[in-house]
C-alpha positions in Angstrom: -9.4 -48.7 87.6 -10.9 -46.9 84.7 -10.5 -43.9 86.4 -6.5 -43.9 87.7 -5.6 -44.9 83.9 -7.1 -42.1 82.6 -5.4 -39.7 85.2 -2.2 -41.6 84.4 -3.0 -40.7 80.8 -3.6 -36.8 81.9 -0.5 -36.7 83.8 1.7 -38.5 81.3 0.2 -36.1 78.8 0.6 -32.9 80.9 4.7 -33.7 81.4 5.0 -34.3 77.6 3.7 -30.9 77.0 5.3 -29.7 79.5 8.5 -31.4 77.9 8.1 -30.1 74.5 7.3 -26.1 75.8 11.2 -26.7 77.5 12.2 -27.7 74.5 10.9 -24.9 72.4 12.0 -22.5 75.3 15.9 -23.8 75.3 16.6 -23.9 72.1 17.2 -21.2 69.0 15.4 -22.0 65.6 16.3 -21.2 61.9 13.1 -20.6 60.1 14.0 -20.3 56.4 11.3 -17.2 55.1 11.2 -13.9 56.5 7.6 -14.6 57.1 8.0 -17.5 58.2 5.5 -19.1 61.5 7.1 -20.2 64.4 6.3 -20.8 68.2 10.3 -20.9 69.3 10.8 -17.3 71.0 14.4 -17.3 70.1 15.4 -17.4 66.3 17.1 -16.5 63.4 16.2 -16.0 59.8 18.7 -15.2 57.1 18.2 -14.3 53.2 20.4 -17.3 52.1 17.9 -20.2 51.8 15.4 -17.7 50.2 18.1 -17.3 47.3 18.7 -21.1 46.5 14.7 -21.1 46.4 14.4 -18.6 44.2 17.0 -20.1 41.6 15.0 -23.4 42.1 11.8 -21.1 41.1 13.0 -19.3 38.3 15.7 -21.7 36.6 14.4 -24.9 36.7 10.6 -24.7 37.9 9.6 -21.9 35.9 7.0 -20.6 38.8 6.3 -21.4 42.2 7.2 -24.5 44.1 4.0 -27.0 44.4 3.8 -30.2 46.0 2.5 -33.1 44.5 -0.1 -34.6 46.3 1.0 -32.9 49.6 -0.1 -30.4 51.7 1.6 -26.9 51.0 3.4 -26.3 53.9 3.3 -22.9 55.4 7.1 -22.6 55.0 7.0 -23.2 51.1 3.9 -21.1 50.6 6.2 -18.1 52.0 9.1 -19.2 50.0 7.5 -18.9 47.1 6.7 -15.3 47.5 10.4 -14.2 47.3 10.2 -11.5 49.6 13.8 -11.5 49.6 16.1 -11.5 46.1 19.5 -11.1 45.2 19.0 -7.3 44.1 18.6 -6.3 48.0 22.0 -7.3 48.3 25.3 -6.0 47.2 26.8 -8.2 44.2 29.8 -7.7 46.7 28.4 -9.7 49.5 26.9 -12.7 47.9 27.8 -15.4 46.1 25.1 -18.5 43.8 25.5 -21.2 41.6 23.3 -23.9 40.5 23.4 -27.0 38.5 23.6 -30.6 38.1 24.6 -31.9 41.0 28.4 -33.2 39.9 32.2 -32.8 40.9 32.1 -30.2 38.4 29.9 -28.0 40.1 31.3 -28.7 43.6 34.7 -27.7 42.0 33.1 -24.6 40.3 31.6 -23.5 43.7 34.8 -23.9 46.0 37.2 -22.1 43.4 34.3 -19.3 43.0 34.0 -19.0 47.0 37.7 -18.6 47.4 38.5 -16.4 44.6 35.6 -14.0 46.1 35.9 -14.2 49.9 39.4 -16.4 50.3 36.5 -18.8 52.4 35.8 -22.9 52.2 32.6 -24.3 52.1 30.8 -26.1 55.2 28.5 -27.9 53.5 29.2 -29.3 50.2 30.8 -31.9 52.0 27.7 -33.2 52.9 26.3 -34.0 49.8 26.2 -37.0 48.2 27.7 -36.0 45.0 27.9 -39.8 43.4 24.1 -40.3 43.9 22.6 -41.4 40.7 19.9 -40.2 41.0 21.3 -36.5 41.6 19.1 -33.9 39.5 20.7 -29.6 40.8 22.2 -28.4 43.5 21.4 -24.6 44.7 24.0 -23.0 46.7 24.2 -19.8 48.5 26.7 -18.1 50.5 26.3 -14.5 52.0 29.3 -13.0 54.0 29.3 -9.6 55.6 32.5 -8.4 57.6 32.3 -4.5 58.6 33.0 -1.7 61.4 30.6 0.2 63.6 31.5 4.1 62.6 32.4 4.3 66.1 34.5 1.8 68.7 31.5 2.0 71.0 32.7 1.5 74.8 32.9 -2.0 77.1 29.9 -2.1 79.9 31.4 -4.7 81.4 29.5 -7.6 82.7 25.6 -7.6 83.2 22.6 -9.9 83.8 19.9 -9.7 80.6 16.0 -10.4 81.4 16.4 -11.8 85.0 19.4 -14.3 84.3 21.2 -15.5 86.4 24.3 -15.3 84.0 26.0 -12.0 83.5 27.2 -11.2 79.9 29.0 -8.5 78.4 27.8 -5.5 76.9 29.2 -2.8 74.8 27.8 0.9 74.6 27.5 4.1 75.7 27.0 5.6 79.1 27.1 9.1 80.9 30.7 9.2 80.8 30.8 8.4 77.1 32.5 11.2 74.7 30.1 13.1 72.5 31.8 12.0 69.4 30.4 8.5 70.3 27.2 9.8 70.0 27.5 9.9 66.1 27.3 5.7 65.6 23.7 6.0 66.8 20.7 7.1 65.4 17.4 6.9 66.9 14.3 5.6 65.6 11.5 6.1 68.0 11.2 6.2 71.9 8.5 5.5 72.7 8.3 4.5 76.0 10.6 2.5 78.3 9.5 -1.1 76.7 9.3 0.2 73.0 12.0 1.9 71.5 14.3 1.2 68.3 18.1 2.6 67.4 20.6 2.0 64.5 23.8 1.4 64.7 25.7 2.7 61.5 28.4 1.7 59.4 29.5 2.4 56.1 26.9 0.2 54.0 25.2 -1.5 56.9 23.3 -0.8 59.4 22.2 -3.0 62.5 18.8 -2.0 64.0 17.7 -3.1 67.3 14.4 -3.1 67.9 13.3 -3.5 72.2 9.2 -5.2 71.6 8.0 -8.3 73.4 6.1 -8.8 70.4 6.2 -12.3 68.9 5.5 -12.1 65.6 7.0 -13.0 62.4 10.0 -10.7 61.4 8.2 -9.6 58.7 5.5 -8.4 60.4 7.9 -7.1 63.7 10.1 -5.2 60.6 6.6 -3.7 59.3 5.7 -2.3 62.5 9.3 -1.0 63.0 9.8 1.0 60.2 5.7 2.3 60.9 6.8 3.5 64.2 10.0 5.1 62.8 7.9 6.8 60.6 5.6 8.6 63.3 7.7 9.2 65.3 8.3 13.3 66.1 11.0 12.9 68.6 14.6 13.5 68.8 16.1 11.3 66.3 19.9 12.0 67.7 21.3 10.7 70.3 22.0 12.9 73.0 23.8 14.0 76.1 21.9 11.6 78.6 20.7 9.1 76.5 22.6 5.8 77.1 23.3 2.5 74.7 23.4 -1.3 76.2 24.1 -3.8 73.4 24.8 -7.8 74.4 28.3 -8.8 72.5 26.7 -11.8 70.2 27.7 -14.8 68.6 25.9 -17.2 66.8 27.3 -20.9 65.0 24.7 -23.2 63.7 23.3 -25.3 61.3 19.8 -26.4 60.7 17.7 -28.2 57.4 14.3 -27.8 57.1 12.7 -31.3 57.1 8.8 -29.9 56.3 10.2 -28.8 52.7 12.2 -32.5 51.5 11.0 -36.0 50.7 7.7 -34.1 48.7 7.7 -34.4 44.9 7.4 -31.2 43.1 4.5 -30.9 41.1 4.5 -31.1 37.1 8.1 -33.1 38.2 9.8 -36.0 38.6 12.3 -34.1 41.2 11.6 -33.7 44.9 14.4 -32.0 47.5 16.1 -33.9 49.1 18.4 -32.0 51.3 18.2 -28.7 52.6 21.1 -26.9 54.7 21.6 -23.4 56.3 24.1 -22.3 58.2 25.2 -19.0 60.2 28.1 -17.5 61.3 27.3 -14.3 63.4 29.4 -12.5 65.8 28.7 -8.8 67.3 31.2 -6.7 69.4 31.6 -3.2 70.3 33.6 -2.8 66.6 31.3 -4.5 64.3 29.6 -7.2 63.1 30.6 -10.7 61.1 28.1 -12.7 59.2 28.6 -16.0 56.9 25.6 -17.8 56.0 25.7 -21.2 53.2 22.5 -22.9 51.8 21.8 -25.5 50.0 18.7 -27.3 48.4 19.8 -30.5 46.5 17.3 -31.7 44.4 17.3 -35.3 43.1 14.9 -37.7 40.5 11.9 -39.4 42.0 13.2 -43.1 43.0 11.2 -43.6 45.2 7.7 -41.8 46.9 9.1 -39.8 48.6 8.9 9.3 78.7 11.0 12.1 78.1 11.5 11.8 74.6 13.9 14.5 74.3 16.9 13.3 76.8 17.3 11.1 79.5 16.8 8.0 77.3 18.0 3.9 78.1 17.8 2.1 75.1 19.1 -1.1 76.8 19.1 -4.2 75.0 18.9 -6.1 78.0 15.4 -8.0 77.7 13.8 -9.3 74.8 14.7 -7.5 71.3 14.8 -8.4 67.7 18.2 -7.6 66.0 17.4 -7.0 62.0 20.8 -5.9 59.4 20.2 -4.6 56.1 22.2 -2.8 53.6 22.0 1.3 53.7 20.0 2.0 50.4 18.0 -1.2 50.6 14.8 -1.8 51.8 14.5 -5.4 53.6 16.6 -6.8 55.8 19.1 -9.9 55.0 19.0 -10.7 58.3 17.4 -11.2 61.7 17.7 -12.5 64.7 14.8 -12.6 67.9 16.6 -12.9 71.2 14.9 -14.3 74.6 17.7 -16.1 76.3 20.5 -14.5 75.8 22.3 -17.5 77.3 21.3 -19.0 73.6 23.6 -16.4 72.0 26.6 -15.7 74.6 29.4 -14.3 72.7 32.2 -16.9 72.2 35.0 -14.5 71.6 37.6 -12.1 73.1 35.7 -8.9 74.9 38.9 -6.0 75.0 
């Protein structure tokens, strides 16, 4: 008897795990540092959440985030190294504001957000603004609208890493004009599972990087821009060469659970709430991006092979996508793509 309950014990065991890897494997994951941990293969990090951090750190903290008798989570321990700031962006494309958490502010933020981008705010909504025990409110929005230097051409339809599902693609191919060729740079080719491109814009630039790698985007970004910099080859793209990119969309909204309900050392505040959101969308023109966050911070209550020509850099299996301002040095965003099913683009392909 002893014996059939324990293998009814493995076995219930074994499908829970089993469970859980499905789970991680169907599903996309905000992670809110750029070095951030995480064993989901498909996810997204963006620089918003690491701005209302740093606002919390510097305007109200005065140093970095602690928990009060709590475990520092891996998450916060990142956060608080600010490897992103507001100066790797353009004043253009960003937009904070902190404060007690009031109408006031709320009304501040929406006015600010619509004189700047003409855009409403999906979150503030979701605060509790008539909490009394509100303390701040950190908010973040990031919005990037802009065109590819070229109109790169439709690939039509095309299965990525063994799907089943065909999605479309836009690119270049042998019977692509030469012109084309100029909205591409190369950054290595290494070999046919290893290879890395831009594609340029005016101030942007969207780099796709093909790696199975899985590491953290800080650490996948590191070994990019190392390779880029060895690399001898031909860094133009050339007659033969060829360019398959999945049309993209991304809509979701995460809060990260691990960073709220912990008071803050030397405090009597704890988080509370934590929101992110993104907005993504790529085509064969260019590239939209609107991310919010939010950390709402209330009073403690309670506890609480040929390198030269002949190159495919298709994007059709796993790749990380990273975007960054031209004259800038780390990205703003990034995204790691598995299943592409995870990121069909939602829009109109012409």
């Amino acid at each position: 008897m002893k014996k059939i309950i324990a293998i009814l014990a493995f076995l219930l065991m074994t499908i829970l795990f089993v469970n859980k890897v499905d789970a991680l494997e169907n599903s996309v994951k905000m992670v809110p540092a750029f070095s951030s941990e995480s064993q989901v293969q498909d996810r997204i990090w963006v620089g918003t959440f690491q701005l209302v951090w740093n606002d919390f750190m510097d305007e109200v903290i005065k140093g970095p985030i602690k928990f009060k008798s709590s475990a520092m989570t891996d998450d916060a321990i990142q956060l608080n190294k600010q490897e992103f700031k507001k100066s790797m962006l353009s004043e253009d494309s960003y937009y904070t504001a902190w404060g007690p958490t009031n109408v006031e502010l709320k009304e501040k933020i929406e006015k600010a957000l619509w004189d700047k981008f003409q855009e409403k705010s999906a979150v503030l909504d979701q605060i509790d603004w008539k909490d009394p025990f509100n303390a701040y409110l950190f908010y973040a929005m990031l919005k990037k609208d802009f065109n590819f230097h070229v109109r790169f051409e439709n690939l039509g339809d095309d299965t990525f890493s063994g799907s089943e599902n065909k999605i479309p693609y836009f690119g270049l191919d042998k019977k692509s004009p030469a012109y084309l060729y100029n909205g591409v740079e190369v950054l290595f080719y290494n070999n046919p599972f290893d290879y890395a491109v831009v594609l340029k814009s005016d101030n942007d630039q969207v780099i796709l990087y093909r790696t199975n790698d899985n590491k953290t985007f800080s650490k996948m970004y590191s070994d990019l821009a190392k390779k880029a910099k060895r690399y001898k080859g031909n860094k133009k793209f050339v007659a033969g060469d060829r360019l398959k990119v999945p049309y993209m969309s991304i809509n979701q909204q995460t809060g990260f659970s691990d960073l709220c309900q912990k008071q803050i050392d030397g405090t009597d505040l704890y988080i509370d709430k934590t929101i992110q959101t993104v907005e993504f969308n790529m085509t064969r023109r260019g590239v939209k991006l609107k991310s919010e966050a939010v950390i709402d911070a209330d009073f403690m209550s309670l506890p609480v092979e040929n390198k030269e020509r002949g190159r495919n850099f298709y994007f059709n299996n796993k790749f990380v996508l990273f975007m960054k301002e031209t004259n800038k040095n780390v990205p703003y965003f990034a995204v790691r793509v598995k299943d592409m099913d995870l990121f069909k683009y939602t829009g109109k392909v012409d």
